[in-house]
C-alpha positions in Angstrom: 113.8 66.2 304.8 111.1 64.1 303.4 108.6 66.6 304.1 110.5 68.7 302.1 110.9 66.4 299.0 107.3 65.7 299.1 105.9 69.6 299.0 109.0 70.5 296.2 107.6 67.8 294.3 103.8 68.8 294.7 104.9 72.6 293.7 106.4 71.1 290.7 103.0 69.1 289.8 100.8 72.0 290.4 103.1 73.9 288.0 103.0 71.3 285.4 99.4 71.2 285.3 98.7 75.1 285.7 101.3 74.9 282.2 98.8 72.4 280.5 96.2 74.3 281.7 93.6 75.2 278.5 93.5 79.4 279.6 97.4 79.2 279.0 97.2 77.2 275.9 95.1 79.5 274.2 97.1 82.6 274.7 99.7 81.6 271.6 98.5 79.8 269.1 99.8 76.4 267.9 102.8 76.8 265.2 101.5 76.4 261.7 102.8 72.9 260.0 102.6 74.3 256.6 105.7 77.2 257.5 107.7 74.1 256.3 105.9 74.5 253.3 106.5 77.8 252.5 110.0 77.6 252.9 110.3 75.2 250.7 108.4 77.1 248.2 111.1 80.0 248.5 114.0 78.4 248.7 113.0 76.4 245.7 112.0 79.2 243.8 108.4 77.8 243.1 107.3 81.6 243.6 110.0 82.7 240.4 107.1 81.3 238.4 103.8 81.0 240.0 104.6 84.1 242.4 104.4 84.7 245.7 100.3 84.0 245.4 100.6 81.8 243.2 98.1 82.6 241.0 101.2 82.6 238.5 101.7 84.2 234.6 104.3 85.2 233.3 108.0 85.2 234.9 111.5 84.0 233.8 110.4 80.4 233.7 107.7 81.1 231.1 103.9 81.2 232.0 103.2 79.5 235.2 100.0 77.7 235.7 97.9 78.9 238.6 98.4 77.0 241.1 95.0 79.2 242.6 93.3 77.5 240.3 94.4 74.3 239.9 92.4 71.4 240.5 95.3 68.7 240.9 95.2 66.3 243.9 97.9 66.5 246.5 99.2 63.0 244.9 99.2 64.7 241.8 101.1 67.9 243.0 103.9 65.6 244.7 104.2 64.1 241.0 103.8 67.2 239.6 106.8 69.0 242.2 109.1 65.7 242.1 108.6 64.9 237.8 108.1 68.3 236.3 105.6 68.9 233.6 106.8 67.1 229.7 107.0 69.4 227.4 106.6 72.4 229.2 108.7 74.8 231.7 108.1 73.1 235.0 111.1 71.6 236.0 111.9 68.6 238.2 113.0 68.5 241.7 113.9 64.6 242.6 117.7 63.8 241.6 117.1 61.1 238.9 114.0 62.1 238.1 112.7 59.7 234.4 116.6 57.8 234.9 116.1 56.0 238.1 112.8 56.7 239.0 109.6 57.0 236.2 107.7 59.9 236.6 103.5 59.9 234.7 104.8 55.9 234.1 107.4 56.7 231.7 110.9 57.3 231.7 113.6 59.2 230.0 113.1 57.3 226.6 109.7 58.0 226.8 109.5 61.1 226.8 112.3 62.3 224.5 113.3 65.7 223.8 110.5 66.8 226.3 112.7 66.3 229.1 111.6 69.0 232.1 114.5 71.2 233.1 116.0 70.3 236.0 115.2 72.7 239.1 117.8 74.7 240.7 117.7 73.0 244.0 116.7 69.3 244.6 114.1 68.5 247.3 113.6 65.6 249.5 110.3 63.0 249.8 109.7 64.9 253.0 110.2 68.7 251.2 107.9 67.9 248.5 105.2 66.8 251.1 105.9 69.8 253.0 105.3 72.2 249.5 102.3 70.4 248.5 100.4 70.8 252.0 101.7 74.7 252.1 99.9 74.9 248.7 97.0 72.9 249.4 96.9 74.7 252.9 97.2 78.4 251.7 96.9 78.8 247.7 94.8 76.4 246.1 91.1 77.9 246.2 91.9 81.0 247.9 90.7 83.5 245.1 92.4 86.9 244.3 95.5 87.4 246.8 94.9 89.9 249.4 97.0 91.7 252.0 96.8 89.6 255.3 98.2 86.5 252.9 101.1 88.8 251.2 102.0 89.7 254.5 101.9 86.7 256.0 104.3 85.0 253.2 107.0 88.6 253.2 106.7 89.7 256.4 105.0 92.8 258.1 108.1 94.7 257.1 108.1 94.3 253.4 106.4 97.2 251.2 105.6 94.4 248.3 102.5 94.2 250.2 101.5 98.0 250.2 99.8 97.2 246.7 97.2 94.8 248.8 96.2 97.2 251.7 92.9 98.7 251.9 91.2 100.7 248.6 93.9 99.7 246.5 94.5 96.9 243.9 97.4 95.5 241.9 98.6 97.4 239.1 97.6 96.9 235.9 99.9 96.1 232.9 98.6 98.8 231.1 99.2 101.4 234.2 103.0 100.0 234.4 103.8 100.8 230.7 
């Protein structure tokens, strides 16, 4: 019976460390940490404004700043994300946001009638983290949007991305008219 015990349990080793093995490791690769990210970006409709890209323009919330292009620090997108932008569009995500917390030092006195809107959906410390390393990760710096990144944020089934593939461009607003 020992015998037994002993050779089930060196199976069961062997198999651990044939799992952990590097040949095995490389044949998926590791999850991406910034799919939280993204998520977040959708569900809190950052992409109604600066687009799926988010090279932004013009959309329902007014003309979104690229976040392509931006040169803001991560610290300064977490401000950005949790106090919205005075005076302009860009709402706020954090409950309380210039009431019980001060956002750019100030609060709602401060600021007066430039008060940022209120987002549709209130994020978490953790959510806002998640967004700003999905955007540091995969927009900021990244140039004109291609296929392989429209695919990769809708999906190999959607045909938004048939604009990107090979020979072909966006439309034009003067082509759409």
């Amino acid at each position: 019976m020992r015998n037994t015990r002993a050779i089930t349990s060196a199976a069961a080793m062997a198999f651990v460390a044939m799992s952990a093995s590097p040949a095995l490791a490389q044949s998926s690769p590791p999850p991406d940490p910034t799919e939280a990210g993204k998520a977040v970006f959708k569900r809190a409709n950052c992409f109604g404004c600066h687009k799926w890209h988010g090279d932004g323009g013009g959309g329902y919330g007014g003309d979104a700043l690229s976040l392509r292009k931006t040169e803001l620090t991560r610290d300064q997108i977490l401000e950005t994300v949790a106090c919205g932008r005075p005076h302009t569009g860009m709402p706020s995500f954090v409950r309380g946001s210039y009431d019980t917390t001060k956002c750019y030092d100030m609060n709602r006195k401060d600021v007066g009638d430039g008060i940022p809107p209120e987002g549709g959906t209130f994020l978490r410390a953790h959510d806002i983290e998640a967004v700003a390393d999905y955007v540091l990760a995969h927009i900021k710096g990244k140039g004109e949007p291609n296929y392989d990144e429209c695919v990769s944020f809708f999906g190999n089934t959607s045909r938004v991305c048939d604009v990107y593939k090979a020979g072909r461009s966006l439309p034009s607003a003067e082509s759409t008219k």
